[in-house]
C-alpha positions, -999 to 999 in steps of 0.1 A, spaced: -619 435 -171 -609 455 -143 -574 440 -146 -573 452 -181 -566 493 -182 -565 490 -219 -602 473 -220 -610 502 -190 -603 529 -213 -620 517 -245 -652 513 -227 -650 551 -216 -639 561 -247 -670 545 -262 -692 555 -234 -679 593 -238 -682 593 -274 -717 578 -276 -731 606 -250 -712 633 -274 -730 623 -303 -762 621 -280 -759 657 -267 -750 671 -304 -782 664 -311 -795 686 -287 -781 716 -304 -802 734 -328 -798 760 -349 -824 783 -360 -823 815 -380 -785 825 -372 -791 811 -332 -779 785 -315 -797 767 -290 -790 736 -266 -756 741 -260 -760 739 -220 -782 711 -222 -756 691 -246 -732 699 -222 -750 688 -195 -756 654 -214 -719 648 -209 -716 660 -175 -736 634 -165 -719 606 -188 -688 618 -169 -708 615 -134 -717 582 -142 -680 570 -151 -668 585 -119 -691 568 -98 -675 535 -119 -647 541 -111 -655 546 -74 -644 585 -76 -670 598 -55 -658 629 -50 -652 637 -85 -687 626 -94 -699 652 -65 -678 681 -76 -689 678 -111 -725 673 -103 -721 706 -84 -701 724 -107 -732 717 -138 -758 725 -108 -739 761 -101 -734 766 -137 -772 759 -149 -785 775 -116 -769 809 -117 -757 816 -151 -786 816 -171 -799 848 -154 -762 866 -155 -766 857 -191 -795 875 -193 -788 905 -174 -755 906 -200 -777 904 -230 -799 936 -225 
């Protein structure tokens, strides 16, 4: 299979697709509010790790671990501070 890019790419596109659908259903809405939208994103972030480190792309795997870890770390407060 690894001589196949064709075959490569359908099994990312299925492996992308599936972990989409997964972290749709971590959004909720309730009463006009929308929750789980960091956490469905977050889903795919780490779909997209895992195909990196597949692929043997070690440093993208690293800077997207660290870009989610940055993002969930720090912007949830900001968001707060924003929202008063």
């Amino acid at each position: 299979m690894q001589d196949n890019p064709e075959a490569l790419s359908r099994v990312l596109y299925g492996l992308m697709t599936g972990i989409g659908f997964i972290g749709g259903g971590a959004i909720l809405k309730d009463r006009g509010n929308v929750h789980g939208t960091a956490t469905a994103a977050s889903i795919w972030n780490t779909g997209a790790v895992g195909a990196a480190v597949a692929f043997q792309r070690y440093e993208v795997a690293v800077a997207l671990a660290a870009v989610n870890f940055v993002i969930l770390r720090f912007f949830p407060p900001l968001k707060n501070k924003l929202l008063r």
